[in-house]
N, C-alpha and C positions, 0 to 999 in steps of 0.2 A: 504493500500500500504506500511505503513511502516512496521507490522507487515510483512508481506510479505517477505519484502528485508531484512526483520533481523534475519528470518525464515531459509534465503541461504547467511548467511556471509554477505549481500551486505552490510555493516554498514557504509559507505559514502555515498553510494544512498540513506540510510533511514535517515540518517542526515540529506542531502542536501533535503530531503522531509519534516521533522522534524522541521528544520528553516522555511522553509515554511508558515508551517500552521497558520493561526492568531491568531486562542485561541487555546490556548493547554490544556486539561483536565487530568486528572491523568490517562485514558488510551492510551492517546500520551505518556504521560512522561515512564510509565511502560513498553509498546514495545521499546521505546531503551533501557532500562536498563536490560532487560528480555534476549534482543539481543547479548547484550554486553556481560553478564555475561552468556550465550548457548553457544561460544563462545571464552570463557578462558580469555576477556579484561575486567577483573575484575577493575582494574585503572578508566577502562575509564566509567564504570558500575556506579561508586563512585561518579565520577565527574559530570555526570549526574543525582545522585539523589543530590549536592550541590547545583546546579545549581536547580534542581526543586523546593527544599526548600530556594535558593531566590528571587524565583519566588512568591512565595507563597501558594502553590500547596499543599494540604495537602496528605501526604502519605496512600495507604490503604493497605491493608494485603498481597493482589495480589505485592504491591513495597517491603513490606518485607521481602517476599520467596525470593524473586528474589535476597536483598542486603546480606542477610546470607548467602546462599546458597555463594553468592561472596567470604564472610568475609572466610564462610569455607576452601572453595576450594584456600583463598590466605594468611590465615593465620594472618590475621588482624581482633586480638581480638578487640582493645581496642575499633576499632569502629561498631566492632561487640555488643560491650559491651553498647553504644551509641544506637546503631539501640534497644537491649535490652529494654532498657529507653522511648526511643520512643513508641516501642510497646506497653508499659505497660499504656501510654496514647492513644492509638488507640483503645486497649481492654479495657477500662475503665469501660463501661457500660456492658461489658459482658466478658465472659468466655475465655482464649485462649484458641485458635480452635486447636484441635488436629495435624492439618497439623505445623502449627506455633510451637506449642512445640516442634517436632521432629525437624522441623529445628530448632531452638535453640539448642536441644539437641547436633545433629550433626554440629554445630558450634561453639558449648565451647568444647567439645571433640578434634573435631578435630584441634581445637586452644591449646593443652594443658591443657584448664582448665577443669578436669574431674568432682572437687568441685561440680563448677558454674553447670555442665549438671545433677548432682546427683540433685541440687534443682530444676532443673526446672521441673525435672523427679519427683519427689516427689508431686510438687505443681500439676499436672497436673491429672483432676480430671477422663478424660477419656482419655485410649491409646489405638492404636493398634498396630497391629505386628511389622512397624515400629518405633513405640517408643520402646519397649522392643530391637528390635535388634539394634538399634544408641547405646543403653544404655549399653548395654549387649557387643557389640563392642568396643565402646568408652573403658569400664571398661579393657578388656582384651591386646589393644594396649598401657595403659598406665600404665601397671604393677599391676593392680588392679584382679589379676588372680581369684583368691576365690571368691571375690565377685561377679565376672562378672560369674561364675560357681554358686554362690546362687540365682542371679537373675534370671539366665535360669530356676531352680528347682521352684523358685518361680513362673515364666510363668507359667508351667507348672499347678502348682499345680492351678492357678486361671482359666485355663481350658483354655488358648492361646493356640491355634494350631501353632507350630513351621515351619519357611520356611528353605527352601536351606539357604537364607541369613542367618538365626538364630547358623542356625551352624557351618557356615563358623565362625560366634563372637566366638559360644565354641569351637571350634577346634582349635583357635589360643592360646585362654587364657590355653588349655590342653595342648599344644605345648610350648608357653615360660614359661607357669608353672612347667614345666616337670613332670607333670601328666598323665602319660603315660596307664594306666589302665582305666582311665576315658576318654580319648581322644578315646581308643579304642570303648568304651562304647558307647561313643556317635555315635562313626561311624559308629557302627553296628545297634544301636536306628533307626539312623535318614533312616535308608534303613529298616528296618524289622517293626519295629512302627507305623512311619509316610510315607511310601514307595515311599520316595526321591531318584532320582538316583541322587549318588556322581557327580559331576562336576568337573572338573579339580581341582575349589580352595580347594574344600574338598582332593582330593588326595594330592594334595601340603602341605597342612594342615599335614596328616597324614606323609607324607614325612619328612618334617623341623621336627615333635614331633620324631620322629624316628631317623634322624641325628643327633639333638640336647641331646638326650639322649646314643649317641654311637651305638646305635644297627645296624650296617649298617648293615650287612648280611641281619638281617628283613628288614630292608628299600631299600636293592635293591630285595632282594623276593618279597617286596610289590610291589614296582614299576613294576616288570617285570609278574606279576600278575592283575598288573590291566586292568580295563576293556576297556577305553579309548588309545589312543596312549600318552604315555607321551612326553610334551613339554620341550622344552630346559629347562626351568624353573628348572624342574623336577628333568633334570639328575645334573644341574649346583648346586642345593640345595645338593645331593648325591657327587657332589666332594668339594663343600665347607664343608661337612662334615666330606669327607676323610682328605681334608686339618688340620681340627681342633684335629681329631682321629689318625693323622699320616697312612692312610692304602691306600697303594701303590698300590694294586692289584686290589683293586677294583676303584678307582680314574683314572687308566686305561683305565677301561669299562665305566665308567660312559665318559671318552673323548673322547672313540670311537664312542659314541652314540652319542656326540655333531657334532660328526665329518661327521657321516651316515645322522644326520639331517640335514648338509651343517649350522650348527650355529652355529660354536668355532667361537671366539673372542679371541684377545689376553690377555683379563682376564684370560681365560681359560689356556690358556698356563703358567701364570705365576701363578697360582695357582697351577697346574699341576710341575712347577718346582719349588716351594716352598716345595709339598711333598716330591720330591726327594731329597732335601737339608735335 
């Protein structure tokens, strides 16, 4: 029942069942915490695994997806760092489990510490495609462009079959690397290769690499080429580019499109009159 009500939000009802219960064992304690943090109430996620450890309750693997997975999504390394330590006495007798390292991975990453996610990536004796793309992402969002580009080559070469997500991580680090010839490279790999059809983030992807390097002419041919409908996202990337490039003509079209979509915002417009300034 509490799983149940933590399943639909209902996180007072599974409290007010939670006090309840008279012994509580580590799979009471993990459906609230599991609830909390499905949920976005990472705080309260926290507060409830304090409360379990002093209770006495010893944590298992199933509680620590759950508290990183928090730490990530809130940006609280240092007791993501903690939960780290912990772990390292739960796996004591054995191996961290693949699942466990990828959230680590995608916890120090996404906390800033890309260092801390390289060792755990190293230390970890088997991964899958998950590991590689936390890894391979992490590296590209935090300026670490090349490398996050040698680790994809590396994938490859150990005979990782690459997903959609995989290339959404190279297309970004091809995009703020402004690597422009290999971003292409990839986009056309991951369609003719591996016979992924592009997703929106893959077009966005190709979008920003293309703004960001001035070429708008190609990046609104691409856009108005592709295969999908482009999202505000899309054309908002194309006039914050005209913004940066100074180009009036096309910044335009790019706000007529936000406009056809029924989704200008007054960003738009003061973007739109910053070009004309």
């Amino acid at each position: 029942m509490i799983t149940a009500y933590a399943k639909q939000g209902e996180m007072v009802m599974a409290m007010e069942l939670f006090d309840l219960v008279p012994e509580k064992d580590v799979v009471s304690w993990n459906a609230m915490i599991a609830g909390y943090v499905q949920f976005g109430q990472h705080d309260q996620a926290l507060e409830v695994f304090e409360q379990m450890h002093l209770a006495g309750e010893r944590p298992d693997k199933v509680t620590m997806l759950s508290l990183l997975s928090a730490c990530a999504d809130s940006g609280f390394l240092d007791i993501g760092r903690r939960l780290h330590g912990a772990l390292m006495e739960v796996c004591s007798r054995s191996r961290l489990s693949t699942r466990l390292g990828n959230a680590l991975i995608d916890m120090y990453a996404k906390c800033g510490n890309i260092e801390a996610a390289m060792e755990v990536f190293k230390g970890m004796r088997e991964k899958d495609i998950s590991t590689w793309n936390s890894i391979i992402t992490g590296l590209a969002l935090h300026g670490h462009f090349q490398d996050s580009i040698n680790l994809f080559e590396d994938m490859l070469e150990m005979k990782f079959r690459p997903d959609d997500v995989t290339f959404v991580g190279v297309m970004v680090a091809c995009s703020h690397g402004g690597m422009i010839r290999e971003g292409k490279r990839y986009f056309y790999l991951m369609q003719n290769e591996y016979g992924i059809v592009p997703n929106i983030k893959h077009f966005g992807c190709m979008v920003d690499m293309l703004g960001r390097a001035g070429l708008l002419k190609e990046e609104f041919e691409f856009i108005s080429c592709m295969e999908i409908e482009p999202n505000p996202i899309v054309w908002r990337a194309l006039l914050g580019a005209c913004r940066i490039h100074g180009d009036v003509k096309l910044a335009e079209q790019a706000n007529e499109q936000l406009l056809r979509l029924r989704d200008d915002t007054s960003g738009d417009y003061v973007l739109l009159s910053n070009i004309y300034a």
